[in-house]
VOGU-3710 file (C-alpha; in Angstrom, 3 decimals, decimal comma):
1> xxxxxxxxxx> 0,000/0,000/0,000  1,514/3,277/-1,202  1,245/6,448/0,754  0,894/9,654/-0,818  2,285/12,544/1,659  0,851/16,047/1,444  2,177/18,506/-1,207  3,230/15,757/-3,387  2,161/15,661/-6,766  1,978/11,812/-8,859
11> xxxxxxxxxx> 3,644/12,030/-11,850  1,486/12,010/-14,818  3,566/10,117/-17,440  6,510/11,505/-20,216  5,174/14,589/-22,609  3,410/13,984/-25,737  5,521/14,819/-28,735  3,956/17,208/-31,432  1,530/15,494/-33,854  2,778/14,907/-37,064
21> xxxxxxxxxx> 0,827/16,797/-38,681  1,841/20,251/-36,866  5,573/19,256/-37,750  5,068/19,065/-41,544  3,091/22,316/-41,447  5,737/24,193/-39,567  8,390/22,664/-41,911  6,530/23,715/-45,172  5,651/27,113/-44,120  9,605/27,538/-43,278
31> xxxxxxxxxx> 10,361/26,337/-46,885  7,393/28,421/-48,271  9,383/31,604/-46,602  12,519/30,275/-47,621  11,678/30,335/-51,093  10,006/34,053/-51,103  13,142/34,941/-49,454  15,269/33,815/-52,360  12,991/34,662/-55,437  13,292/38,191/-53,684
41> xxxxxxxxxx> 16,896/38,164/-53,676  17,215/36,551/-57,064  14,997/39,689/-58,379  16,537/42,646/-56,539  20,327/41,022/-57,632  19,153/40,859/-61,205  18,189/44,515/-61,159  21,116/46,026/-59,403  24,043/43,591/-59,251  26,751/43,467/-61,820
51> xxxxxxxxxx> 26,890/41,287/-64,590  29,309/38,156/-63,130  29,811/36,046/-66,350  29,525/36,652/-69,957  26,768/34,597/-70,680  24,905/37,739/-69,076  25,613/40,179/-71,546  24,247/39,358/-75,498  26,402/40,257/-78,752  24,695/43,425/-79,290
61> xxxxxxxxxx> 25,477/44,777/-75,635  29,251/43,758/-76,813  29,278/45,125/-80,193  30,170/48,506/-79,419  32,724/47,707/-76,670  34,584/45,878/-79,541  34,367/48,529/-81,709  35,700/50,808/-79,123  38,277/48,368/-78,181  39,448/48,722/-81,966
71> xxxxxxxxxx> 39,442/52,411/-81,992  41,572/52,732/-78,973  44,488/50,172/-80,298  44,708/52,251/-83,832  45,284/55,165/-81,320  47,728/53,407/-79,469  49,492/52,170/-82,759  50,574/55,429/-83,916  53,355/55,863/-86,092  53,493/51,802/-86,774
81> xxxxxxxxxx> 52,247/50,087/-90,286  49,119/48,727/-89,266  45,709/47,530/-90,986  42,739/46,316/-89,615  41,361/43,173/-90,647  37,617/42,207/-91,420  35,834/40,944/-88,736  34,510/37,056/-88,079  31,585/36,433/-86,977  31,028/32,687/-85,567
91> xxxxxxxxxx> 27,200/32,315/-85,513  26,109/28,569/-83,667  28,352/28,972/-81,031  27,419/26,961/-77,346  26,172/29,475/-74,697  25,490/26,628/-72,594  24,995/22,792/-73,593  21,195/24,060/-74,522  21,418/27,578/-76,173  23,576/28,874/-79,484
101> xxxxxxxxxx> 25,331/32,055/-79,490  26,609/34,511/-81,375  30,771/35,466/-81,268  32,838/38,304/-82,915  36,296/38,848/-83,154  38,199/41,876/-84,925  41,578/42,030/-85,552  44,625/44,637/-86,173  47,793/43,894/-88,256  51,459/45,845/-87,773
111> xxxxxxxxxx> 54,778/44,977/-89,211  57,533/45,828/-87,253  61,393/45,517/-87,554  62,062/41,883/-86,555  62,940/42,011/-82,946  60,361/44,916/-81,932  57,656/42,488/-81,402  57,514/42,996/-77,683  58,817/46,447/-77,424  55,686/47,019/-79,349
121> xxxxxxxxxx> 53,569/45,315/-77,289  54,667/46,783/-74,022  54,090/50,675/-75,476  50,659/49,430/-76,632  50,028/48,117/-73,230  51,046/51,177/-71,549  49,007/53,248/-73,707  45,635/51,710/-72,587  43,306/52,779/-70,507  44,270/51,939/-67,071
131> xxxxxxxxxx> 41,154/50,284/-65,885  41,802/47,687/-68,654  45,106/46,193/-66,827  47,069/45,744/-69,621  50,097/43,736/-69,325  52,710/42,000/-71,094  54,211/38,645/-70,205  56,311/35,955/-71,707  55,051/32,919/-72,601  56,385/29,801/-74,433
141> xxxxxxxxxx> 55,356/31,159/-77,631  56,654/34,585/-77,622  55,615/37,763/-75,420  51,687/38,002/-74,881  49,805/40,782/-74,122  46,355/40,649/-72,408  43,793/43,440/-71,465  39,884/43,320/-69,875  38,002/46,170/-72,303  35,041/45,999/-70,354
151> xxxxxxxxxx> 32,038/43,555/-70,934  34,055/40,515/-70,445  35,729/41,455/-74,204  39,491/40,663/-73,882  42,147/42,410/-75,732  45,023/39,937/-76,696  48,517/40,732/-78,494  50,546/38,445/-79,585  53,440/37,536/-82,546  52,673/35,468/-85,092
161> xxxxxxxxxx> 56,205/35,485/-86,836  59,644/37,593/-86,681  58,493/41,530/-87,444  54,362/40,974/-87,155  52,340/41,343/-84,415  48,259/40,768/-84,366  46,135/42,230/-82,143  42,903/40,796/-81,493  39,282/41,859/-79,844  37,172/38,869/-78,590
171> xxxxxxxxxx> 34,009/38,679/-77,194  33,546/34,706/-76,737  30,337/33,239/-77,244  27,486/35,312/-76,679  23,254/35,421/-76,662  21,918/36,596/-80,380  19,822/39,382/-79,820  20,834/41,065/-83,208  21,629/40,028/-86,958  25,059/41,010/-88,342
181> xxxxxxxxxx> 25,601/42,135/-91,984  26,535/40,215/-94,902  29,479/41,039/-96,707  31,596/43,974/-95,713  30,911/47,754/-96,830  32,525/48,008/-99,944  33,731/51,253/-102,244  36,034/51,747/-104,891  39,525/51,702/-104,232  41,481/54,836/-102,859
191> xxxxxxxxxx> 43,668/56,209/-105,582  46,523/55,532/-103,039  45,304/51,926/-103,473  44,823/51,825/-107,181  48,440/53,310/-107,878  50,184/50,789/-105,648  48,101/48,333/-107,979  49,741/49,769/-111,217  52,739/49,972/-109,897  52,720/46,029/-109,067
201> xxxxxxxxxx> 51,419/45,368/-112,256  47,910/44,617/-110,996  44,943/44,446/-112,136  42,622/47,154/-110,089  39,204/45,928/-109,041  36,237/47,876/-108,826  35,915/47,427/-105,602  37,029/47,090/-102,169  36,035/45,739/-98,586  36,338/48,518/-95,816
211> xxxxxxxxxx> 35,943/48,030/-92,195  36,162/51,100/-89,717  36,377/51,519/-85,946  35,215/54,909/-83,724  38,519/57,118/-82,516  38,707/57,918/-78,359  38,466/61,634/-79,762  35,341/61,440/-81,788  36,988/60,688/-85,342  37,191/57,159/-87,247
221> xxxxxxxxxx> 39,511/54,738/-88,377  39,241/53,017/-91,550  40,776/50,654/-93,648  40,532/49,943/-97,302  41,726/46,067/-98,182  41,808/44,489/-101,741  43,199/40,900/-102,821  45,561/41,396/-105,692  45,978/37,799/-106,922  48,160/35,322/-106,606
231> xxxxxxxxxx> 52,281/34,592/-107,883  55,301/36,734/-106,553  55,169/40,386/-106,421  58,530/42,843/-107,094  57,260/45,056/-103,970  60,197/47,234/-104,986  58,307/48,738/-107,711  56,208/50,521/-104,626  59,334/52,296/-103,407  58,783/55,796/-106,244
241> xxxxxxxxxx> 54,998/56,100/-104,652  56,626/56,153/-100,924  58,347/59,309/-101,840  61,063/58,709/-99,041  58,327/58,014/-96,522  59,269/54,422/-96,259  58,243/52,441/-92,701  58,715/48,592/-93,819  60,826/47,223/-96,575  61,119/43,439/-96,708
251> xxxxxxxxxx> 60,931/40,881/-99,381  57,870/40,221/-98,491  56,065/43,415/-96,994  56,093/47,024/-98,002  54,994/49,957/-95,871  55,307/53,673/-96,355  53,305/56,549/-95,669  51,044/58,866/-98,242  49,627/61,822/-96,862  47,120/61,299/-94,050
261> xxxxxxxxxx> 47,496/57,740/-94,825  49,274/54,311/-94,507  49,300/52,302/-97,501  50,265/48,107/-96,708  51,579/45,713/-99,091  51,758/42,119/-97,887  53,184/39,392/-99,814  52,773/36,222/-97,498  50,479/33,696/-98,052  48,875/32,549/-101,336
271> xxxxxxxxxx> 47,504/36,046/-102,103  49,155/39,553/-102,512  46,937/42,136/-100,314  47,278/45,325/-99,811  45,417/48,053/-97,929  45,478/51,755/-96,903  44,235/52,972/-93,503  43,900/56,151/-92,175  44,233/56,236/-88,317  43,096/58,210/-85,268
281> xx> 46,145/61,007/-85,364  45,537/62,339/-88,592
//
């Protein structure tokens, strides 16, 4: 027989856990608020945040930071024989595993005297704008320069063989939100291009493919490029047009300016080119 003594209180058993019911309510109105949260963030970073990654910002958005990009390395190329070079477009290019893209690359040509290659590149890099961090380093194929334009377009620099030196704009692959042009502008030659023809010995074509880029200060850049056929070319026969303004004189590449202008022959390759650009300090 038990006694219960005055005060004392039985005890009435262990507590009843929550129902299971109550639990899985609490645990999906938690994930319900959970997932506001982030849609919230995920909107408000959308609108105010930084692109992070290219895949962010389409071709269009690009299209004038290349073009700018362009501009600001004919500046920077001053008193070199340059020519730009028509652009390639790459349309079908992977965004991601599940979406094609657009890509664009331009391009810049110089001769140099053979073993300028990197002093070039270093006064080119200094010469940008400082927020692209241009540099210049060594790698095992030659000096390399590298630059961020803005809009995740990089700037490269690089030799491609004793005395040249290509400079390239890049965007990588990007969303299509706009449709690029055919074929290139194109307008009779520039009589600074049609007597270098004669002079070769060349026939002079009615036409010729021109591609152009914006100056820093408000002018433009253009070049002028035509194909001159095929077999070896006496570049020589250029040297009465240069009038003592000669730049490059190899076997196989002739420079000099005319005026306000640069006029380019190039004899490598299967085809004679030549071209006549005028640049950004004229």
């Amino acid at each position: 027989m038990s006694v219960v003594h005055p005060g004392y209180a039985p005890p009435s058993g262990p507590d009843r856990p929550p129902s299971r019911s109550r639990v899985r309510r609490w645990l999906l109105a938690a994930t319900a608020a959970w997932a506001v949260l982030l849609a919230a963030l995920a909107w408000w970073s959308a609108r105010t945040d930084e692109p992070t990654v290219r895949e962010q910002r389409t071709i269009g958005q690009a299209v004038p930071v290349v073009d700018d990009a362009v501009g600001r390395l004919v500046a920077a190329l001053d008193g070199t024989a340059w020519a730009m070079t028509p652009s390639r477009v790459e349309q079908g290019c992977r965004v991601t595993p599940f979406s094609a893209g657009t890509e664009l690359t331009r391009g810049i040509d110089v001769l140099v005297a053979e073993g300028g290659e990197r002093d070039l590149l270093t006064r080119v890099a200094d010469s940008l704008p400082e927020r692209w961090r241009a540099g210049v380093r060594v790698s095992s194929d030659g000096p390399l320069l590298r630059a961020d334009a803005g809009e995740f377009v990089l700037v490269e620099g690089e030799s491609t063989s004793p005395g040249r030196v290509r400079f390239t704009v890049l965007t990588g692959c990007r969303p299509t939100d706009v449709e690029f042009a055919g074929p290139l502008p194109e307008n009779p030659p520039e009589p600074a291009l049609r007597a270098a023809l004669q002079a070769l010995g060349r026939p002079v074509p009615e036409r010729s493919d021109e591609v152009a880029a914006p100056c820093p200060g408000g002018a433009k850049a253009w070049t002028q490029r035509v194909a001159a056929g095929a077999g070896p070319a006496p570049l020589s026969a250029l040297a009465p047009l240069a009038a003592g303004a000669v730049m490059i004189d190899t076997p196989e590449a002739y420079a000099y300016r005319l005026g306000s202008g640069l006029v380019v022959a190039d004899a490598t390759g299967d085809q004679l080119h030549l071209a006549f650009s005028t640049g950004c300090a004229d």
